[in-house]
Steps between C-alpha positions, in 0.01 A plus 500: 500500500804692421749513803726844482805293649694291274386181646223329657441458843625159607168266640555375842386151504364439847373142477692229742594210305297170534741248658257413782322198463284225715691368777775778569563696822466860553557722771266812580767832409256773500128500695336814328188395436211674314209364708656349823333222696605290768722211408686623218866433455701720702870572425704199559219216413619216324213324295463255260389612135193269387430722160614821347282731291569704230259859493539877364512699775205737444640879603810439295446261244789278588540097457512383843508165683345424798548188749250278684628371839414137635468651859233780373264340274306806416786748443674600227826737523731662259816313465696818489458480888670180556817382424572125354664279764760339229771193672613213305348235742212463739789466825638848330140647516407381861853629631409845347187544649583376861795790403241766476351693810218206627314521226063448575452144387201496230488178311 
């Protein structure tokens, strides 16, 4: 394709990088979900990753990664709608979320 400006439109690369893994903590930022059912995180959850998932997101065609939850065995969620609980040490962690506003306890 020939573009008539002098350069090419810059791509916009919308994947979220894959730094979750097995074990961490993430907190529920963002509870838009496509097909709503009872039980699913709402915003400020904090829930323990078991597995993360990597999948093309169908409409868009964009890598994306997706978490699986301890607490809900049969959901999966896009990680773009949590945020990774990162402290140095466990103590660190648990002072953090006893910080946060009474967060639901799902374990």
């Amino acid at each position: 394709m020939i573009w008539p400006f002098k350069r090419k439109p810059k791509l916009i690369d919308r994947r979220q990088p894959n730094d979750w893994k097995a074990g961490d903590w993430a907190e529920c930022v963002s509870a838009n979900w496509s097909d709503p059912e009872p039980g699913d995180p709402e915003i400020g959850d904090i829930l323990k990753v078991v597995d993360v998932c990597e999948y093309t997101h169908t409409r868009i065609g964009v890598r994306c990664f997706a978490l699986i939850f301890k607490a809900l065995p049969g959901g999966v969620y896009e990680a773009r709608c949590f945020r990774k609980l990162v402290e140095q040490d466990d103590a660190a962690l648990i002072t953090r979320i006893k910080s946060l506003s009474k967060p639901k306890e799902r374990v």
